[in-house]
C-alpha positions in Angstrom: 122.8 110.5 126.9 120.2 110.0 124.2 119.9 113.8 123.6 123.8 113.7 123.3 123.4 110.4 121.2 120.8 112.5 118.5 123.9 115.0 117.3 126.4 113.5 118.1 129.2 113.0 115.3 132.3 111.3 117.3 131.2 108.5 119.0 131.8 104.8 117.8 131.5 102.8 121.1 128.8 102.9 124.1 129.1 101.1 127.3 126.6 101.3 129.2 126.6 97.9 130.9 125.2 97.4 134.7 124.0 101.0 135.3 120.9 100.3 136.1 118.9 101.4 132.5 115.1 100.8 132.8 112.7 101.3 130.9 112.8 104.8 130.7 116.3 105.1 130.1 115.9 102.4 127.3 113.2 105.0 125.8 115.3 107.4 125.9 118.7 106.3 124.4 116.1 105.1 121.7 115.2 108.5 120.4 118.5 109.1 120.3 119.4 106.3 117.9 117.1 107.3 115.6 118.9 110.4 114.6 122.9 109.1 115.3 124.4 108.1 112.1 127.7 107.3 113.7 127.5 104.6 116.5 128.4 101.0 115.7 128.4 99.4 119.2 126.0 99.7 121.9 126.7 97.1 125.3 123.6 97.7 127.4 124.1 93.6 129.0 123.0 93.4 132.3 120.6 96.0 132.7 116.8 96.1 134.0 115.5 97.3 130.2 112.0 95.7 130.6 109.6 94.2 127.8 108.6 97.9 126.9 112.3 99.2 126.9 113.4 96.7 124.8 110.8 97.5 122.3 111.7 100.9 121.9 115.2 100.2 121.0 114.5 97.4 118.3 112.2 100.1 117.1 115.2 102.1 117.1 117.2 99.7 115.4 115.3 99.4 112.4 115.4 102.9 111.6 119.6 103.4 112.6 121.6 102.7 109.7 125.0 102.3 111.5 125.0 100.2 114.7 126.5 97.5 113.7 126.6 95.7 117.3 124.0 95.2 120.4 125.1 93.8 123.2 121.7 92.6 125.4 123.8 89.8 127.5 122.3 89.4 130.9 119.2 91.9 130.3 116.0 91.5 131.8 113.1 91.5 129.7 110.2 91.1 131.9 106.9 92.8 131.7 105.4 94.4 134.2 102.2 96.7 134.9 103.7 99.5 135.6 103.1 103.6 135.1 106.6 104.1 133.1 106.4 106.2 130.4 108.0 103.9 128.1 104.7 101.8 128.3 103.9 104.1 125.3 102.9 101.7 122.1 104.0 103.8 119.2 102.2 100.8 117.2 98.9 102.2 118.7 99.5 106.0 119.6 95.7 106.9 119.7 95.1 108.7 122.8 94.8 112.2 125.1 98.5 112.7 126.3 99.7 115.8 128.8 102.9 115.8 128.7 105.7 117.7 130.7 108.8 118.7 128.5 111.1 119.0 131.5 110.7 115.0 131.8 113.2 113.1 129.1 110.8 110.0 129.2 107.3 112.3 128.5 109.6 114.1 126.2 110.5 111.5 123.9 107.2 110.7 123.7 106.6 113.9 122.3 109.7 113.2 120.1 107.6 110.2 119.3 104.2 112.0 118.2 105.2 114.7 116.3 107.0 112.5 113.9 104.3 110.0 114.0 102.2 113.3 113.1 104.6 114.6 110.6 104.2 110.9 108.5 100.3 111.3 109.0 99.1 114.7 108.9 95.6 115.4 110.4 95.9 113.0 113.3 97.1 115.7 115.9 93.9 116.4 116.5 94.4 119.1 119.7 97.3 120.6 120.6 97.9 123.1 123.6 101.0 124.4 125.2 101.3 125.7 128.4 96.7 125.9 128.4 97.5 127.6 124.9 95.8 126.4 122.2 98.1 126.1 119.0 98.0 125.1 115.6 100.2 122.0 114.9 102.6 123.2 112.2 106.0 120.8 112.5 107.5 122.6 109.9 107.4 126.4 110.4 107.8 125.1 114.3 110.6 123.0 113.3 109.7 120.7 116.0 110.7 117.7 116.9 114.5 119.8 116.6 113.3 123.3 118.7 110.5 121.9 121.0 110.1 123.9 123.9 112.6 122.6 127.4 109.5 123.3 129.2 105.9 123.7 130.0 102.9 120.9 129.6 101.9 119.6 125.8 98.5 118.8 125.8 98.3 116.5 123.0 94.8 114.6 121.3 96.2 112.4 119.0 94.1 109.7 116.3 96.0 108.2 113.5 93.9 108.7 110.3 96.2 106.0 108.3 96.0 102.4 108.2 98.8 99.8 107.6 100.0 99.6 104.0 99.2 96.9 102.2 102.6 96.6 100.6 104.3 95.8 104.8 108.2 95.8 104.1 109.7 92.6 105.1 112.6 93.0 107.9 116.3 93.2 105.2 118.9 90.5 105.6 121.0 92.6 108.0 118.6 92.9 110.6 117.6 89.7 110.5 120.9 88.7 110.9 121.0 90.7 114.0 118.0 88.8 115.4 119.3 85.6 114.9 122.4 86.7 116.6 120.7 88.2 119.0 118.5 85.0 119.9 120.7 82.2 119.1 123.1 83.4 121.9 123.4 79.7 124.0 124.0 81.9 127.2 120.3 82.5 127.7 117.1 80.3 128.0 114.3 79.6 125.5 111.6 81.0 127.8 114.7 84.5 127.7 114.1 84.4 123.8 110.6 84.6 123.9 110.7 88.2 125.3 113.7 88.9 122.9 111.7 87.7 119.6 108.2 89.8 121.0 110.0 92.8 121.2 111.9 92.4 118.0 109.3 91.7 115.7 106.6 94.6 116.8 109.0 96.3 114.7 109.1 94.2 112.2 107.5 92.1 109.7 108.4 88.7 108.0 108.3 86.0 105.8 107.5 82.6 106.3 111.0 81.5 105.1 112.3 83.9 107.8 110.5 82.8 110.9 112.0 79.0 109.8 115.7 80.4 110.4 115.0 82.1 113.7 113.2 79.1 114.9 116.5 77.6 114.3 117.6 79.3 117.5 115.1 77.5 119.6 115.9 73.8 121.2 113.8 71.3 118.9 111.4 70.0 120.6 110.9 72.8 123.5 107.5 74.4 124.0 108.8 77.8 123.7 109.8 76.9 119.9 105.7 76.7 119.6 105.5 79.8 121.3 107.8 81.5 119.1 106.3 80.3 116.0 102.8 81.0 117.3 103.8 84.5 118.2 105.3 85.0 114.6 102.3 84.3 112.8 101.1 87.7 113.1 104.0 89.3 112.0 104.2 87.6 108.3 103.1 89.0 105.0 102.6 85.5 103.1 101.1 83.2 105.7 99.6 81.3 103.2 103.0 79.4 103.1 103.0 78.8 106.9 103.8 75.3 106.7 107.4 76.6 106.0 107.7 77.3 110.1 108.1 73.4 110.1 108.9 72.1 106.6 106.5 68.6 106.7 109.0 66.6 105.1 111.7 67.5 107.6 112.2 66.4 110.9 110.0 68.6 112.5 107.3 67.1 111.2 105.4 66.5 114.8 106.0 70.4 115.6 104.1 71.1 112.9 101.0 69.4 114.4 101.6 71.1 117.5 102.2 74.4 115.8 98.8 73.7 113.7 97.0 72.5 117.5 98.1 75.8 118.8 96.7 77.8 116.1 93.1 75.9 116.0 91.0 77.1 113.4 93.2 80.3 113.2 95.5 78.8 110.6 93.2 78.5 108.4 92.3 82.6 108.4 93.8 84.6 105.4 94.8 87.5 106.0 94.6 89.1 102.0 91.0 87.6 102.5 89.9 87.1 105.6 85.8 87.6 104.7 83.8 85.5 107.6 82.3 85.3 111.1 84.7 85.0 114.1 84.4 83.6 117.5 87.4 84.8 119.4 88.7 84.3 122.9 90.4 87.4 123.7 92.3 85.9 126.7 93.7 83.2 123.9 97.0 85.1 122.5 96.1 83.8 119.1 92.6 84.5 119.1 93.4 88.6 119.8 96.3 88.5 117.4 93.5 87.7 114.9 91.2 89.9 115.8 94.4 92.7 115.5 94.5 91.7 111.9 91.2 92.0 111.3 90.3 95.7 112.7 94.0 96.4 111.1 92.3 94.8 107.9 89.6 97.2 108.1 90.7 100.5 109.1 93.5 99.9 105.8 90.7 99.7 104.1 88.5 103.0 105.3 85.7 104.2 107.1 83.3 103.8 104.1 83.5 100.2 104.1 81.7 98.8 106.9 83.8 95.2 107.1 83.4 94.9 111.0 80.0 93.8 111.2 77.7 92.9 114.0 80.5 93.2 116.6 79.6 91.3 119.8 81.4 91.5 122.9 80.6 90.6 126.1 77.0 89.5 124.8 76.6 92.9 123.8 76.6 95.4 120.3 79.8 97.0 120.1 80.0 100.1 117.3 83.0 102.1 116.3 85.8 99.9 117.2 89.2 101.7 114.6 92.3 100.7 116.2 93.9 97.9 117.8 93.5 99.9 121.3 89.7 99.6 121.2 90.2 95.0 121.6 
């Protein structure tokens, strides 16, 4: 269905309710949305799409300029360990991949890192087909469109670019979509949570942003901290963070349990955030700072050395580029 999805020209409507779409499946109709430019409603509601499925179609999303409607009532967005191939982060696509093109999961990932190679040239490092060593030429190959139906891609893939400085804040319509999306009374706070984590690895937002989707949340419910804790990695001008709870509005004791949450953290800058760090890794805060920061540094090249006198573990760390390495 997401190959047929990627050309085709006729379709308006998709129902794919209660048929049992995981992960994969979720990965899968994904790539497809990328490349339809006709769909306007997709129903996926009751389905098993998982924390990682559900990722790779708001990714999807938010490069789809037609869908106008997502139906997501009665999904499942649970994590779980699990060997799925939609466990693939395209946020952090470092990494040795083999891949078998007969496999539509292991082939959308291949989807996946030829155009992640095509925006970032030099990071396919290694490439062999079939044990062949090959040079890694999208165009002339006109891959992703003619990749191979079969065989094993051997793929060693680094990203060489950082982050832009200049992050493009999620438009009006998709945020629209969120908050309808979120505010939907028929399912829990704790059931938002997972909706809002997978949404917003795609996105990023400002602080004024994050106030209207904490709208959706019950005042006075822990999982409205959670959601504005989890947002605070995700915004471009958190020096105006006190906009997740205006102080003059009613929500006036969130904000000190917002600001209790964050510690120390929300007082880190991310256009300057020159200083030593003691982080707690296990503390979902703490590691979303110490994302920034590496993300901070690789931005700004291998010449400057601004991760200095990493310690981890009580011991010397050296070469940590990507968020992969925390």
């Amino acid at each position: 269905i997401g190959e047929l999805l990627a050309n085709n020209k006729g379709l308006f409507h998709l129902d794919l309710s209660s048929c049992r779409q995981g992960a994969d499946a979720a990965m899968c109709l994904s790539e497809g949305l990328k490349q339809n430019s006709t769909l306007q409603t997709l129903v996926l509601n009751d389905n098993p799409l998982g924390e990682d499925g559900g990722r790779h179609l708001m990714h999807a999303i938010s490069e789809n300029t037609t869908l106008r409607n997502l139906g997501l009532q009665g999904c499942s967005f649970a994590s779980a360990t699990s060997t799925s191939t939609a466990s693939f982060d395209f946020r952090n696509p470092d990494g040795s991949y083999r891949i078998d093109l007969t496999k539509h999961g292991e082939r959308a990932i291949a989807h996946q890192l030829v155009n992640l190679g095509i925006n970032a040239p030099g990071s396919w490092k290694s490439c062999r087909l079939n044990s062949k060593i090959i040079k890694f030429d999208p165009v002339n190959m006109d891959w992703p469109d003619k990749l191979p139906l079969d065989g094993i891609l051997e793929v060693e893939y680094h990203m060489t670019l950082g982050p832009s400085k200049d992050s493009k804040v999620i438009d009006e319509e998709d945020l629209q979509i969120l908050i309808h999306q979120v505010g939907n009374r028929r399912i829990a706070d704790y059931e938002k949570i997972g909706l809002l984590r997978m949404f917003s690895a795609s996105h990023y937002f400002q602080c004024k942003q994050v106030y209207r989707i904490l709208q959706c949340f019950s005042i006075g419910a822990e999982e409205r901290i959670q959601a504005a804790v989890l947002m605070f990695s995700r915004v471009v001008d958190s020096e105006h963070l006190e906009l997740f709870f205006p102080p003059h509005s009613s929500h006036a004791k969130e904000q000190i349990k917002f600001q209790e949450a964050l510690g120390f953290v929300r007082y880190f800058q991310a256009n300057n955030p020159t200083g030593h760090y003691e982080l707690n890794l296990a503390v979902q805060v703490d590691r979303m700072i110490s994302h920034k920061l590496i993300e901070q540094a690789a931005m700004e090249g291998e010449k400057r050395t601004n991760l200095r006198n990493i310690c981890y573990a009580n011991k010397f760390e050296h070469g940590w580029t990507s968020r992969k390495d925390v």
